[in-house]
N, C-alpha and C positions, 0 to 999 in steps of 0.2 A: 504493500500500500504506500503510495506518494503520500510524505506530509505537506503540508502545507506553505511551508519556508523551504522547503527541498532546493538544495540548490543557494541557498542565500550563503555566503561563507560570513563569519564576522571574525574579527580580531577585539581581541576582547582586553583589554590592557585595567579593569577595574578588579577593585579591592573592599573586603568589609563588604556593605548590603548594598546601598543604593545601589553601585554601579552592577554588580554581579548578580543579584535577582533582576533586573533587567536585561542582562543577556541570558540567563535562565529561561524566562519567560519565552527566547526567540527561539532558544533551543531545544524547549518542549514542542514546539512548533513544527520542527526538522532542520533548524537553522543551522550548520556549519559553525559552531561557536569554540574558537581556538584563545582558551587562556594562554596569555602571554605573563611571565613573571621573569623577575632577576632570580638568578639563581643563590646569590647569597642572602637576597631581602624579597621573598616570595611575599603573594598575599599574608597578610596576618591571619586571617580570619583564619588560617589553616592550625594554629593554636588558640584559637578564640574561642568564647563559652562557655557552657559546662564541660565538666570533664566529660572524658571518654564514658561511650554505653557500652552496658557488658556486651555488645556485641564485637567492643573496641573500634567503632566509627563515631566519627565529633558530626554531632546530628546539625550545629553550625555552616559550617563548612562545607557541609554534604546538599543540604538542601540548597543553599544559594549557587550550588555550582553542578548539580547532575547534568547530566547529558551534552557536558563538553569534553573537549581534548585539550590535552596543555602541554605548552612548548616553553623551553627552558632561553631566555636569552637574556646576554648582558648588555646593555644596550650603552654601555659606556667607551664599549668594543666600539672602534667603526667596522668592526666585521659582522656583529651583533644589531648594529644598525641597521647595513646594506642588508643584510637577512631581511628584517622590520619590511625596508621600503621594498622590500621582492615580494616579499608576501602581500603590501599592500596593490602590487598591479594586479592581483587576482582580486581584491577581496571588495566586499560591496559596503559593509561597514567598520570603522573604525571605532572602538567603542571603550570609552578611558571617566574615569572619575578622577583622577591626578588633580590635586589645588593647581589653580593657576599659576604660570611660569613654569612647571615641572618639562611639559613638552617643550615649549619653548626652548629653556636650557640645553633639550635632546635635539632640537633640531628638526622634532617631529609633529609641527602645524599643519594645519588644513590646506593653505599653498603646498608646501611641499611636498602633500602628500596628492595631491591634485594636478601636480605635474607628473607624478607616475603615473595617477590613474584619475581622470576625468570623471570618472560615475562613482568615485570613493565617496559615502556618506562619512563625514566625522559626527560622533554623538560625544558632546562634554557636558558629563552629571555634576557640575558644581555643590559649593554649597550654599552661594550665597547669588548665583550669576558672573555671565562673562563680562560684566560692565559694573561702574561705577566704582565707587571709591575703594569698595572692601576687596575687588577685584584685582584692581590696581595697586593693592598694599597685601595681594595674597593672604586672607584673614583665612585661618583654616575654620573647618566646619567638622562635625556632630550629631549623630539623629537627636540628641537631648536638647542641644543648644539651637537647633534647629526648631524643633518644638518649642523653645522658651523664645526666641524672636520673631517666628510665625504666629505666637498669640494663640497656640492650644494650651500650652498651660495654664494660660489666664482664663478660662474657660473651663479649666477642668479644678475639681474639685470644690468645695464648700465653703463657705465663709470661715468656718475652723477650722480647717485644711489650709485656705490657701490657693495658690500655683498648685497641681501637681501634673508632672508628664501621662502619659498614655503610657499604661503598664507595659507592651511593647513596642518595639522601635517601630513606631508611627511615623516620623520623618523618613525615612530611607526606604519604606516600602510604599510608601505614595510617591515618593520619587522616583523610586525605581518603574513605576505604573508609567508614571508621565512620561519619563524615557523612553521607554520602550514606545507608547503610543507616539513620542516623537519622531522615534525611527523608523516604523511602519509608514506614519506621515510623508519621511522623504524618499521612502522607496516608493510608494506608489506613485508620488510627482514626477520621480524619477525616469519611471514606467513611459512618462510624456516628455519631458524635457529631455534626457538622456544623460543629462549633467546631475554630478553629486552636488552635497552641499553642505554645510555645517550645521549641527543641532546643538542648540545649550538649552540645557534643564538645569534646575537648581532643588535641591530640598528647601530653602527659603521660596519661590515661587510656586513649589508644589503644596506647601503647608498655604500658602494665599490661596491656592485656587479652589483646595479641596474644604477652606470655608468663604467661600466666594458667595453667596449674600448676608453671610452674618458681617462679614466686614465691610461689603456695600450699604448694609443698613445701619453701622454704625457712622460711616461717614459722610449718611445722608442725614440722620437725625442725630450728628456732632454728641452721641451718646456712647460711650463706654457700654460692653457687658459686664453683669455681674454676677459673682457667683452666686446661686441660689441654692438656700436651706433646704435639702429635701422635704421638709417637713410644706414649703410653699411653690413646692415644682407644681407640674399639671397632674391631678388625679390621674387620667385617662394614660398620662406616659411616664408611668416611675414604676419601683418596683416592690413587691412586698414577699414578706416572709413569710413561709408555711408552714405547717405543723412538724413536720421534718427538718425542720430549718434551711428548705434549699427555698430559692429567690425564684418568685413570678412575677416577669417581666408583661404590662400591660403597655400597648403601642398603638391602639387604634386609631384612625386618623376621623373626624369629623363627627366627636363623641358626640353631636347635638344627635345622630342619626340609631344611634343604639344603645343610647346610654340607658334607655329606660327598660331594654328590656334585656340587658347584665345584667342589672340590678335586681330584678325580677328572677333568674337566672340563680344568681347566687344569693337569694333569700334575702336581700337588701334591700325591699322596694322601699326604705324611707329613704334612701339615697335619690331616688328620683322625684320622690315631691314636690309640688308646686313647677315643675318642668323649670326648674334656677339650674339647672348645671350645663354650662355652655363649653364648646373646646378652646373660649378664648375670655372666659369668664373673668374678669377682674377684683373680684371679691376673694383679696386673701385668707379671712376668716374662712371662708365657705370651702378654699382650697382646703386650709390645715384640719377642717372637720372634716372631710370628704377622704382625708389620707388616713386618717385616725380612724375612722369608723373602718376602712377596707382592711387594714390591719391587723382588727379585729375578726376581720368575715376571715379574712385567708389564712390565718393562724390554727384557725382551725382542723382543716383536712394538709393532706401529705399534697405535696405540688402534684403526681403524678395524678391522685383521683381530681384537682383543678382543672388539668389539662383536659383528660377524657371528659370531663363535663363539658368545657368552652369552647373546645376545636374543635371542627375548624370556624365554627359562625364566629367568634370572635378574636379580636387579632391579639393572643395570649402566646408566649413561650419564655421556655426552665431559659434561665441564668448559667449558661452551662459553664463545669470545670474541661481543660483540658483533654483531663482522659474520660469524661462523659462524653466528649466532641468525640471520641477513638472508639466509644460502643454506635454512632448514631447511625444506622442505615440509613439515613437519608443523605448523610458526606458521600459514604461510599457506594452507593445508586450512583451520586452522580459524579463519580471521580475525584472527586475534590479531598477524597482522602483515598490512596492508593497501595497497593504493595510495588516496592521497586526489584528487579532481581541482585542477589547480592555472589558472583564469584565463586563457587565452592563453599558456600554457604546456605541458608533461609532466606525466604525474602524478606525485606522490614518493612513495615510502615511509614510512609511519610504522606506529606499534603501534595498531591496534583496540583495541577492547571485546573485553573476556573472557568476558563472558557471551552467551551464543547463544540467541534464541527459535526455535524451527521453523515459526512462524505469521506473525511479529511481529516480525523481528529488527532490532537496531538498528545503527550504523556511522557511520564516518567518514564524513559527505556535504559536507563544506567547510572550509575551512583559517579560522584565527583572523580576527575582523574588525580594522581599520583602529582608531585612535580615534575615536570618535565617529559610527563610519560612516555605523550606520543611526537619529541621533538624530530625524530628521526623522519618517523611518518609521515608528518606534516611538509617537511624540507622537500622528500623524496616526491609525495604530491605537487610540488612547486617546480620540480625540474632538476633539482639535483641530484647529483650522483655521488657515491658513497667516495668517490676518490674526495669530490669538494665538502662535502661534511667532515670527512675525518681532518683536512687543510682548516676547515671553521673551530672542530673542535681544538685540534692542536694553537690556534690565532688565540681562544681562550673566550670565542665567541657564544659559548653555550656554561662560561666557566663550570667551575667544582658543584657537582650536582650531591645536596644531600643524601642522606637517606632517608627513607618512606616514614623510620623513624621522627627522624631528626627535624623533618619539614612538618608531622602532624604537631609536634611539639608533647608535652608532658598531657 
């Protein structure tokens, strides 16, 4: 079966999450995605994390990188270079998170990589953008710090809380989304034009865009957000506790239209008296009653007999843990939670692709490469011949390759 990206080659030059779940993404696709790293300052992420799982794979490093190939190069070499720009005449994108100046310094910009190949897309995942001051003074970036100058912080948590971040790294994996939909963007222009062209994403631009009318409406009505007490959110979308103590999440949109007969539903019909309860009801009193008395109704039974009462007529769902996410067939109906194969091994579980083709569809088909694995491979795909690899290797162009040890780290 053709994937989808069949045929697309990228050169993958990112590190950590943004840039590398981003070319993940291309690569569940079918996309040709060749990690490129130094050989004596590889990705990090390849020691990042929790530690090792008893299956002895860093679930890290694996996820952000299956289903690519990876080549070992120094690029400080000019033999290591010339390598770089040989494999750029093949490839369709160029794909790097490096702060700004890093290529520069390399000598490895979007001109010059556009004189070897005209239909070369470069994609630069910044942190903060290719312009402007913090660009020009190289500020380095952070999914946390990302999050704290994009304004989710300010937005999450309580008035007794505070700031707090998104319990996971929310910066880097919206950014990494944007990226990717960047790159797709200039392939298919490309499709018409015939000419590459350069792509910048930032994690500061992707944390704007991905609240893009919360912060248009603050800067229409010169109003700050603030945090709010749960005790005065919206009845209709917060969450409460059951008798089990697991969380029932209520989200229904245009409570004016069913409010009356949940209520009725869950033996609450003084909840809907006098028809006072609106989804945009300004009467904080009547909120903080309305959360106190549900409280009370859903304390009572276990989440699960809630559920089987409400679903599907009402938009109710569990607060799930992690490994409640790992029992749920409905991830894994739709791939979104998968087995990968593992080598002389079991297969393990990890999270798929979210998006689903019916003709064409893409997946988990192999776990992260080694360092350097397949650099041989990759060269010999290019046009060389084992007499000029072993001249590259001896020049120091691939230098002193770890071991499989020594590159996953402790």
């Amino acid at each position: 079966m053709t994937l989808p990206l069949e045929g697309i080659r990228v050169l993958d030059m990112s590190v950590f999450q943004q840039g590398t779940y981003a070319s993940a993404m291309l690569a569940d696709m079918g996309a040709d995605v060749i990690k490129v790293e130094s050989p004596d300052h590889p990705d990090p992420g390849r020691g990042t994390g929790l530690d090792l799982a008893p299956n002895g794979l860093r679930p890290y490093f694996q996820h952000l990188n299956r289903n690519k190939r990876a080549i070992s190069l120094d690029l400080r070499t000019d033999e290591g270079r010339d390598v770089l720009l040989k494999l750029v005449e093949t490839a369709d994108i160029f794909h790097n998170n490096m702060r700004p100046g890093v290529l520069e310094r390399l000598g490895l910009t979007y001109e010059v990589m556009a004189e070897r190949n005209p239909r070369i897309i470069v994609s630069r995942a910044t942190g903060w953008g290719h312009l402007g001051p913090d660009a020009e003074s190289q500020v380095g970036s952070m999914d946390i710090l990302a999050q704290a100058r994009g304004g989710v912080m300010n937005v999450t948590g309580t008035p007794e809380t505070g700031a707090l971040p998104v319990g996971v790294p929310f910066a880097d994996h919206v950014g990494a989304i944007v990226s990717a939909y960047g790159m797709m963007v200039a392939l298919w222009e490309r499709e018409r034009s015939g000419i590459g062209q350069e792509v910048n994403t930032s994690l500061y631009g992707a944390q704007l865009c991905i609240q893009g009318f919360n912060i248009t409406a603050a800067m229409w009505h010169d109003r700050e957000q603030q945090h709010v007490d749960p005790d005065r959110r919206r009845p209709h979308w917060n969450a409460y506790p059951c008798a089990d103590g697991k969380l029932l999440q209520i989200g229904g949109p245009v409570a004016d239209r069913w409010w009356d007969g949940f209520c009725d539903v869950i033996d609450a019909p003084d909840l809907a008296q006098d028809g006072r309860y609106t989804a945009n009801m300004r009467d904080e009193q009547l909120r903080e009653r309305t959360i106190h008395r549900l409280r009370e109704v859903f304390v009572a039974r276990p989440r699960d007999e809630w559920l089987e009462l409400l679903q599907p007529e009402y938009f109710v769902q569990p607060v799930s843990s992690y490994l409640e996410i790992a029992e749920d067939p409905q991830a894994w109906a739709n791939g979104y939670l998968t087995n990968v194969p593992v080598e002389g091994g079991d297969p393990v579980p990890t999270v798929g692709t979210p998006v689903n083709l019916s003709r064409t569809p893409g997946g988990v088909r192999h776990l992260a490469p080694e360092l350097g694995q397949h650099t041989e491979q990759v060269l010999v795909d290019a046009g060389y011949n084992w007499d000029d690899i072993t001249a590259l290797r001896e020049a120091g162009a691939f230098g002193e390759l770890p071991t499989a040890t020594d590159a996953a780290g402790d």
